[in-house]
MMTF fields as JSON, N, C-alpha, C and O atoms, coordinates in Angstrom:
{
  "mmtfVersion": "1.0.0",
  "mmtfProducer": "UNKNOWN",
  "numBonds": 475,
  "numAtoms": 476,
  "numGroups": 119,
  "numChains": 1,
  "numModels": 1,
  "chainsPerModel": [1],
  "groupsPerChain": [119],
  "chainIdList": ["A"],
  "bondAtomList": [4, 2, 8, 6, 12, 10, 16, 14, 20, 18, 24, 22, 28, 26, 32, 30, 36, 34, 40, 38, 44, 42, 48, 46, 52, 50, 56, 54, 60, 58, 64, 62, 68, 66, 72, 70, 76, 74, 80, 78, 84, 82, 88, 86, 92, 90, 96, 94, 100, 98, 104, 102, 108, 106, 112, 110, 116, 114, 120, 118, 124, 122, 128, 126, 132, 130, 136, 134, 140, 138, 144, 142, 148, 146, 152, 150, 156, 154, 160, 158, 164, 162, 168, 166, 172, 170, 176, 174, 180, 178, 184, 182, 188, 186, 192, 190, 196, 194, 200, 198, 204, 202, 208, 206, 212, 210, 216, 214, 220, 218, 224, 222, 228, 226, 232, 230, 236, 234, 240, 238, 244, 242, 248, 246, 252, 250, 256, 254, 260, 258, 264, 262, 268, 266, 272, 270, 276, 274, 280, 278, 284, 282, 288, 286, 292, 290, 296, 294, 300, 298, 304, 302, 308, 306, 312, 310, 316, 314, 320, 318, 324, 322, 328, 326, 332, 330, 336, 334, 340, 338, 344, 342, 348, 346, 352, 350, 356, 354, 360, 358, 364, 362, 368, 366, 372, 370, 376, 374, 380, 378, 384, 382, 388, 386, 392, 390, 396, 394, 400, 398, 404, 402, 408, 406, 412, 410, 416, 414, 420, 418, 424, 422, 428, 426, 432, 430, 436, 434, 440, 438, 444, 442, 448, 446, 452, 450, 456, 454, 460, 458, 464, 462, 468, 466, 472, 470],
  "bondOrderList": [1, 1, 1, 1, 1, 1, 1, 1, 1, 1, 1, 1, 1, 1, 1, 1, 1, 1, 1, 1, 1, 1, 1, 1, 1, 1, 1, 1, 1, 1, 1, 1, 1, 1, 1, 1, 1, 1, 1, 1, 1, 1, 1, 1, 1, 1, 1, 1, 1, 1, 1, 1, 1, 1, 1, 1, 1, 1, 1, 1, 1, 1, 1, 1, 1, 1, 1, 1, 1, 1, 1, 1, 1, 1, 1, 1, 1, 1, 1, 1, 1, 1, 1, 1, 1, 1, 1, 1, 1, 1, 1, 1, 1, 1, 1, 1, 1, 1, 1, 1, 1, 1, 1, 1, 1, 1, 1, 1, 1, 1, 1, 1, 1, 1, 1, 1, 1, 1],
  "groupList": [{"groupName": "UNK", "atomNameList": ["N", "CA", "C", "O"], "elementList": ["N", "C", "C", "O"], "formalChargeList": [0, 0, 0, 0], "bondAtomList": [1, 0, 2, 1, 3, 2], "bondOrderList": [1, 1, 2], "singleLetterCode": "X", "chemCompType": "L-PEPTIDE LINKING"}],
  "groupTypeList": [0, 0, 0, 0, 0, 0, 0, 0, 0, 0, 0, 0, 0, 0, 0, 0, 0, 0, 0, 0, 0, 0, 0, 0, 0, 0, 0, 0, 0, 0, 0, 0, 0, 0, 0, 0, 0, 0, 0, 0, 0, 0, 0, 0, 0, 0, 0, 0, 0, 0, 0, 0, 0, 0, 0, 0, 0, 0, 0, 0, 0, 0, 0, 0, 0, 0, 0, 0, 0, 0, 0, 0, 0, 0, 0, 0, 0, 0, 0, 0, 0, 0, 0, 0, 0, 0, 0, 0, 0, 0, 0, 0, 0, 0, 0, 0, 0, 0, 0, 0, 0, 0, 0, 0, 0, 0, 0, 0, 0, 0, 0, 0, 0, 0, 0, 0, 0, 0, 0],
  "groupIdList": [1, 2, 3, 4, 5, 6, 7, 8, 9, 10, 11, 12, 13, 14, 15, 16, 17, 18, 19, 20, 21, 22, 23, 24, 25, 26, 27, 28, 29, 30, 31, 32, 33, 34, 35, 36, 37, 38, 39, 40, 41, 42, 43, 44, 45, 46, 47, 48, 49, 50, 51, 52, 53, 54, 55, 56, 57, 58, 59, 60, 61, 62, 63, 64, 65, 66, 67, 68, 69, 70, 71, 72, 73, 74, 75, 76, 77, 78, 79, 80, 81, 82, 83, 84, 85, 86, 87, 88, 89, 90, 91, 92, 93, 94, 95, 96, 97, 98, 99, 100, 101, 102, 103, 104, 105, 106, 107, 108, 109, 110, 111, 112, 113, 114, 115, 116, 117, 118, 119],
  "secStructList": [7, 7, 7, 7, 7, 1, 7, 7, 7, 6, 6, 7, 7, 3, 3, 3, 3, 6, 6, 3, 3, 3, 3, 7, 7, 7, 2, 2, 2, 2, 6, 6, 2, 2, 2, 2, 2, 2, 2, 2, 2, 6, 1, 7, 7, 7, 1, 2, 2, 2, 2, 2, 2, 2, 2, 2, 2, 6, 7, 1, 6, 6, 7, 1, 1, 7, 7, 7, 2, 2, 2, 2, 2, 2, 2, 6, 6, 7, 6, 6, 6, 6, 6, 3, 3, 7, 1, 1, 1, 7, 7, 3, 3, 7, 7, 1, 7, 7, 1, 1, 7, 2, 2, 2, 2, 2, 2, 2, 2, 2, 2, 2, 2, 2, 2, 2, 6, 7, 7],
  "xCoordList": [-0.652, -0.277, -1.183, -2.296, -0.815, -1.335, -1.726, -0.92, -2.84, -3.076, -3.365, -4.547, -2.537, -2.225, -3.268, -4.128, -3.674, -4.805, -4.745, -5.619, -3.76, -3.12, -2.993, -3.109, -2.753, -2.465, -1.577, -1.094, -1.232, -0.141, 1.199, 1.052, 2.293, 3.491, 3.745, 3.147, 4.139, 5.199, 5.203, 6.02, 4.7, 5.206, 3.876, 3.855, 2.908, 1.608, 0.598, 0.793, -0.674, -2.186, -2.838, -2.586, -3.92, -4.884, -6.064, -6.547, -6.67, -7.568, -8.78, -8.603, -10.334, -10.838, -11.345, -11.636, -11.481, -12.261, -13.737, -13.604, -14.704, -16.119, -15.947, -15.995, -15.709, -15.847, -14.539, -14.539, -13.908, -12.54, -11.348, -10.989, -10.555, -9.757, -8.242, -8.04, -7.427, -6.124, -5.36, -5.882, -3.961, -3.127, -2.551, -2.315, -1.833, -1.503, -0.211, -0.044, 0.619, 1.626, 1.155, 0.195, 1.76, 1.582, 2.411, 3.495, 2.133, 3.027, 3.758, 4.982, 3.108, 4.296, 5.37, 6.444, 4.722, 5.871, 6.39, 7.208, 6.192, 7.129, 8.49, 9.345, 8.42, 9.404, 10.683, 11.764, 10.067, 11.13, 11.455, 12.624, 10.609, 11.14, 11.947, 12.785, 11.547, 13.204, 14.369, 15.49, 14.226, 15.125, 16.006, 17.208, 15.375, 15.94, 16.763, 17.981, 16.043, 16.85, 18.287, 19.345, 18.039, 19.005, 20.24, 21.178, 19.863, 21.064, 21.136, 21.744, 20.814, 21.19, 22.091, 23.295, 21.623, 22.497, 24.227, 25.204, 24.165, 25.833, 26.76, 27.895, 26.215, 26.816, 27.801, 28.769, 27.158, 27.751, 26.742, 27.116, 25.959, 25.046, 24.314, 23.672, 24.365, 23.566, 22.195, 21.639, 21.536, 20.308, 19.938, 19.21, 20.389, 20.457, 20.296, 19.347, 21.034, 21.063, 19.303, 18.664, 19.096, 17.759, 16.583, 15.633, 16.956, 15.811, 15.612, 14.418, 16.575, 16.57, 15.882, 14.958, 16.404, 15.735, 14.188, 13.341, 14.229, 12.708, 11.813, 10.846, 12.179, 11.759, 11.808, 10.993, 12.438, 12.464, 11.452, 10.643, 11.314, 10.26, 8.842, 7.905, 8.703, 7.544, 6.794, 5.584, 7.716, 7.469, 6.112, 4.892, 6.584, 5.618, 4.711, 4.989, 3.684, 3.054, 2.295, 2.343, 1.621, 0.7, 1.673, 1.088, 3.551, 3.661, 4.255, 5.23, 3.846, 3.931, 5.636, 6.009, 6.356, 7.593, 8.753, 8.402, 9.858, 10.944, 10.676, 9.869, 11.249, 11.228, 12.068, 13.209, 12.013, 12.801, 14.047, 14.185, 14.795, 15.894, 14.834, 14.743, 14.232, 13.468, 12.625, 12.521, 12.06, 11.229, 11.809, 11.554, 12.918, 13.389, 14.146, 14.104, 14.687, 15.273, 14.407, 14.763, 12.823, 11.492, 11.634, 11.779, 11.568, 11.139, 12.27, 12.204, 13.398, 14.734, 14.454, 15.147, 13.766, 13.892, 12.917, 13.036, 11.859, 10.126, 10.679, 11.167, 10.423, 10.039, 9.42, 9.482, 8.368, 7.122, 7.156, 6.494, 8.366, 9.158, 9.517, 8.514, 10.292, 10.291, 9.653, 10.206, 8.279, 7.542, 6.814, 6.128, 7.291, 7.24, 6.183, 5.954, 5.601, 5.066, 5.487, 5.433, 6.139, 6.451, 5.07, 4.424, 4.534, 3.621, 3.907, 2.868, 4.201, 4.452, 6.09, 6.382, 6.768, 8.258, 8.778, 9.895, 7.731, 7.536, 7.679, 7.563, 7.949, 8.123, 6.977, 6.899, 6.082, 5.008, 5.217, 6.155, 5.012, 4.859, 3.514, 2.518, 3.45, 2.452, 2.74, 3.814, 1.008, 0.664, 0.527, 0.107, 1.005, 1.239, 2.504, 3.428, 2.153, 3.558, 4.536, 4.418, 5.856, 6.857, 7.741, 8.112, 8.045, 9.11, 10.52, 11.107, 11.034, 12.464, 12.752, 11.808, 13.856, 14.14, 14.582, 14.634, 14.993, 16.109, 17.28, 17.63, 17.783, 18.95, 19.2, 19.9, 18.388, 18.891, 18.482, 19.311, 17.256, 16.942, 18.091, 18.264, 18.796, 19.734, 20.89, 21.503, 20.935, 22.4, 22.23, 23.173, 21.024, 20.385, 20.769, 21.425, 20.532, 20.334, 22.276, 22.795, 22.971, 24.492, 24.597, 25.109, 24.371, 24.822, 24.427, 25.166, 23.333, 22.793, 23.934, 24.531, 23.911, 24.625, 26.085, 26.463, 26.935, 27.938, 28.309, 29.026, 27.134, 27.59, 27.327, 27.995, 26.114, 26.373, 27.336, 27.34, 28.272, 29.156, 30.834, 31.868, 30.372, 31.584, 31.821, 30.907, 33.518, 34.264, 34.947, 35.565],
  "yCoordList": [-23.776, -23.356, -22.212, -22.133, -21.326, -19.929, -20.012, -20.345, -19.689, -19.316, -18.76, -18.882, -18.146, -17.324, -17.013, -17.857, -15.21, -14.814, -13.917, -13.107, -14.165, -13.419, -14.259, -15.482, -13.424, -14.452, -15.42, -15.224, -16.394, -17.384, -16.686, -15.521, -17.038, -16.688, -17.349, -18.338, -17.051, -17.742, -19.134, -19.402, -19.985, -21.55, -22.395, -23.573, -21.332, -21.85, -21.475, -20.783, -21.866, -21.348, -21.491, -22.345, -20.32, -20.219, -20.726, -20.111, -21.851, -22.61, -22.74, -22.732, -22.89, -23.647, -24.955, -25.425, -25.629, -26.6, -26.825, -26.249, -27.24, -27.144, -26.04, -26.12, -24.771, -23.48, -23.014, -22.156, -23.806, -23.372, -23.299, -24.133, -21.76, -21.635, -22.435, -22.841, -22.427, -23.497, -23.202, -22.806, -23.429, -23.345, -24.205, -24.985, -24.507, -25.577, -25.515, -24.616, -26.582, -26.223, -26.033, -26.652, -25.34, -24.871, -25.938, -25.483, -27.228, -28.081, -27.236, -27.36, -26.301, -25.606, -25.009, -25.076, -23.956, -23.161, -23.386, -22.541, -24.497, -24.388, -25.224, -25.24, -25.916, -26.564, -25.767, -26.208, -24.468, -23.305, -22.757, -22.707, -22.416, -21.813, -22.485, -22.058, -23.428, -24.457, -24.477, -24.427, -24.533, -24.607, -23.161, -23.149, -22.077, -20.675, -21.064, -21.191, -21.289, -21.364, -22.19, -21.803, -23.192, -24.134, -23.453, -23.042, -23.476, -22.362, -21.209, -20.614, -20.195, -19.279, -20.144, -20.078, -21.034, -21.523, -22.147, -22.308, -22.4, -22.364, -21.833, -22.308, -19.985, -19.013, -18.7, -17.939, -19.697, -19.004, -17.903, -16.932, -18.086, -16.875, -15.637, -15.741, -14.696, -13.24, -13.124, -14.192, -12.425, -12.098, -12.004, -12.869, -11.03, -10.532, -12.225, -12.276, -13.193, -14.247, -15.218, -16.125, -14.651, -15.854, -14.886, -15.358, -13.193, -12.469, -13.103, -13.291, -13.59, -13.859, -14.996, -14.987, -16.138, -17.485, -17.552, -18.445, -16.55, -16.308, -15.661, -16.237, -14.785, -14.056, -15.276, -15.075, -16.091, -17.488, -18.407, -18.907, -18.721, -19.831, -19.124, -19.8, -17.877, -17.693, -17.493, -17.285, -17.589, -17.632, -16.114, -16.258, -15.282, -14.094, -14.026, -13.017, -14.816, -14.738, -12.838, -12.273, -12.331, -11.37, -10.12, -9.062, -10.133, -8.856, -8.512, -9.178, -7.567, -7.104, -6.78, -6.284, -7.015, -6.354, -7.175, -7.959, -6.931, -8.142, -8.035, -7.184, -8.821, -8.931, -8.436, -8.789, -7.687, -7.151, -7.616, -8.753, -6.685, -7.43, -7.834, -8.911, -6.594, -6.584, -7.646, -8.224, -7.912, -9.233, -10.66, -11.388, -10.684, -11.575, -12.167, -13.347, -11.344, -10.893, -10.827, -11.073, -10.357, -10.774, -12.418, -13.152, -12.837, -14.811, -15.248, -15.95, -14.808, -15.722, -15.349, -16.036, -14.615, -14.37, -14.583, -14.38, -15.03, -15.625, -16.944, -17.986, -16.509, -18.065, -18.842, -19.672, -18.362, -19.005, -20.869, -21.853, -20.561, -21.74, -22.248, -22.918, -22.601, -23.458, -23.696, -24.461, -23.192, -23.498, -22.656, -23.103, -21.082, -20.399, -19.175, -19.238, -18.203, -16.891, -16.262, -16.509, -14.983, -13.661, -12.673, -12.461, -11.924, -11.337, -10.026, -9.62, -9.488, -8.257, -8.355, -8.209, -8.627, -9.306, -10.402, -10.531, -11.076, -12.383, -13.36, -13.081, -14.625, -15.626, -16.609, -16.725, -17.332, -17.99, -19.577, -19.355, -20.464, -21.974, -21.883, -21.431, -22.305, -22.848, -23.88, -24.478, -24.28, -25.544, -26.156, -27.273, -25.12, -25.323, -26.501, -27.029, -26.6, -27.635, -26.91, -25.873, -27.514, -26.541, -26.791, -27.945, -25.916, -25.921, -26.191, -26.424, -26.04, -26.136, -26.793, -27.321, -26.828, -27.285, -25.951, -25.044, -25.878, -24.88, -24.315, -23.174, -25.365, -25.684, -24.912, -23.9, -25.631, -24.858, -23.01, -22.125, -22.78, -21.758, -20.741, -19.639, -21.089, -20.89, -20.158, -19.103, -21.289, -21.411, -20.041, -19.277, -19.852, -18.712, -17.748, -16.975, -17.389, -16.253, -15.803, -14.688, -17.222, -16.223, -16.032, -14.914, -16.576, -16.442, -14.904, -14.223, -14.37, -13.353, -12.152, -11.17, -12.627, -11.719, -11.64, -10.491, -12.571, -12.844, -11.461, -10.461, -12.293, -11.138, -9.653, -8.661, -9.764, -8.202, -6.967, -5.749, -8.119, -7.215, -7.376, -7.101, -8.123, -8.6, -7.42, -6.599, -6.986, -5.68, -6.39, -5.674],
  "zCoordList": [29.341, 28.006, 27.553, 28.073, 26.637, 26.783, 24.778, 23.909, 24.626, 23.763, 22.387, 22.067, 21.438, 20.207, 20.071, 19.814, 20.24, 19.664, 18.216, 17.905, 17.54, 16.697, 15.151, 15.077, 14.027, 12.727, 13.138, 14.253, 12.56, 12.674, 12.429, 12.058, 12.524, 11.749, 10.187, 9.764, 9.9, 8.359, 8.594, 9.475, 8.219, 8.132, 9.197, 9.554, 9.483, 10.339, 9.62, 8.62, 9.999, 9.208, 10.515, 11.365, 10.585, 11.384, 10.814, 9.863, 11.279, 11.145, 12.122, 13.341, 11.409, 12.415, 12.295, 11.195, 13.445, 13.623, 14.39, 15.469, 14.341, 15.069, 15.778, 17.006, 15.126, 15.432, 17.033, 17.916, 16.762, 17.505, 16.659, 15.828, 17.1, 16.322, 17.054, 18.198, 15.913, 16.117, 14.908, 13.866, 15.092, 14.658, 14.496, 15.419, 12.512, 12.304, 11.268, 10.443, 11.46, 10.388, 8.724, 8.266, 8.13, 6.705, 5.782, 5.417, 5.341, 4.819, 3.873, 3.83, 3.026, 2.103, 2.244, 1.647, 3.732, 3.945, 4.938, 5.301, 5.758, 6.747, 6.818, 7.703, 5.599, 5.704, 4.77, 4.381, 4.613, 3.573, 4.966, 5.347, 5.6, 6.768, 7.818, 8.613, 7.634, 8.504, 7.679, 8.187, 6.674, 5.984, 6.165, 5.899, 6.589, 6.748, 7.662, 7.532, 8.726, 10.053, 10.154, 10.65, 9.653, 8.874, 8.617, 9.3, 7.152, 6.351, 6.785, 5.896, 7.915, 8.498, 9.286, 9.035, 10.307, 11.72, 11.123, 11.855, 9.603, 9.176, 9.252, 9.229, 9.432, 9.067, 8.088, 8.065, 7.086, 5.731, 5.106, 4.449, 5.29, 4.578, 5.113, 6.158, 4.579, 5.003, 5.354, 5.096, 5.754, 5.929, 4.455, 3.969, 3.745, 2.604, 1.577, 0.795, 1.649, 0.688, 1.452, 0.918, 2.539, 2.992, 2.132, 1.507, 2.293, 1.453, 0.212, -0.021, -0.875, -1.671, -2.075, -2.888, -1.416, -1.322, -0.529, -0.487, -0.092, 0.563, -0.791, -1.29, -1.098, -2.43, -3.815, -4.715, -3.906, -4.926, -4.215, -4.997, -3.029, -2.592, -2.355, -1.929, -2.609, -2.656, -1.248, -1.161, -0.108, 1.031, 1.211, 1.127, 1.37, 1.783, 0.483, -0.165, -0.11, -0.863, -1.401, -2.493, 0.068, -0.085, -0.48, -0.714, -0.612, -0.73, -1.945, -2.293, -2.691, -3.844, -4.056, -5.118, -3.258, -3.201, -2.217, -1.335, -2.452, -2.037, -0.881, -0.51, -0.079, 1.21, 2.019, 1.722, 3.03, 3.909, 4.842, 5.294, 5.014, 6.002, 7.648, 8.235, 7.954, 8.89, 9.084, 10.166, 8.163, 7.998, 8.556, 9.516, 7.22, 7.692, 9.056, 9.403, 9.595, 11.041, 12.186, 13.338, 11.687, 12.871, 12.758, 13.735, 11.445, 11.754, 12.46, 13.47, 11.898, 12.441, 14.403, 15.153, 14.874, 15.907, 16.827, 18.035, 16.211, 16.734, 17.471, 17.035, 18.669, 19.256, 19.667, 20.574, 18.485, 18.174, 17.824, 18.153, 16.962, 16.386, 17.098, 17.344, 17.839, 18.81, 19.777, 20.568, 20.152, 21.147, 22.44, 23.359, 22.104, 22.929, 22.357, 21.149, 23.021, 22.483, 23.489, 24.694, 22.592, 23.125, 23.243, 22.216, 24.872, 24.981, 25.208, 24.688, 25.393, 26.032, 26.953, 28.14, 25.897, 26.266, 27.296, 27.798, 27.435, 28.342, 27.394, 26.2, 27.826, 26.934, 27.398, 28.621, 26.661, 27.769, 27.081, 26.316, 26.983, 26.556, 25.739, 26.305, 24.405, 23.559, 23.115, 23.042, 22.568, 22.524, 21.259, 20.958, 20.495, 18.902, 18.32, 18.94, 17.141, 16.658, 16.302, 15.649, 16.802, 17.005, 15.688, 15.472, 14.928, 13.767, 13.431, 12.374, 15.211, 15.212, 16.499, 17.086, 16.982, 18.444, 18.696, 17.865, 20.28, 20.82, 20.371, 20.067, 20.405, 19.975, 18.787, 18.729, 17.557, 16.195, 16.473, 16.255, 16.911, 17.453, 18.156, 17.636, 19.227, 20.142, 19.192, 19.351, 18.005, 17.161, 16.279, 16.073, 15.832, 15.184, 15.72, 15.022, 17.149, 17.274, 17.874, 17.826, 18.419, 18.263, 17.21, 17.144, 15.79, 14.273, 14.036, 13.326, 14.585, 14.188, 15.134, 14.692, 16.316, 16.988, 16.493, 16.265, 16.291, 15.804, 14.511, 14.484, 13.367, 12.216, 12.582, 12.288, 13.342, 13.974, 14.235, 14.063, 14.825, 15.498, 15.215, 15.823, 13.634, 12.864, 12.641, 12.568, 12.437, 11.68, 10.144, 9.355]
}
């Protein structure tokens, strides 16, 4: 299992313990951020309607300004969340607590492709 030498994502905190660092779920936000994945994987709703509800839960605390499509479209696509880190476009196994399964993960990302390439 490989590492995270990096901030956490959205819905994690970088922590230490007896001077080792670790990564841990964020009880506040990570359960807004499942909840994204969630109500994205319905495909009733837009990128555009999770900005919103992301921007109401307070999710991106530090930014002075709404939240991005881009943004939101990096988390929906981290597969960090389910268990994995992307390195240098490799996918490696971590040892972190995982936010989602595959599955809902999986469902995400045709939903995303789907509206994509809706006319």
């Amino acid at each position: 299992m490989m590492q995270w030498n990096f901030l956490a994502p959205i819905g994690y905190l970088n922590v230490r313990y007896n001077g080792k660092a670790n990564i841990i779920l964020d009880s506040v936000r990570a359960p807004a951020v499942k909840a994204l994945f969630e109500i994205y994987a319905t495909g009733e709703f837009s990128i555009q309607d999770l900005m919103i509800l992301a921007d109401s839960w307070h999710l991106f605390p530090k930014r002075r300004y709404s939240i991005s499509k881009r943004c939101v479209n990096n988390l929906l696509k981290n597969p960090f969340y389910y268990g994995y880190m992307r390195i240098k476009g490799d996918l490696f196994p971590h040892n972190y607590p995982k936010l989602i399964d595959k599955d809902l993960f999986d469902t995400v990302q045709r939903t995303l492709l789907s509206k994509r390439f809706r006319v």
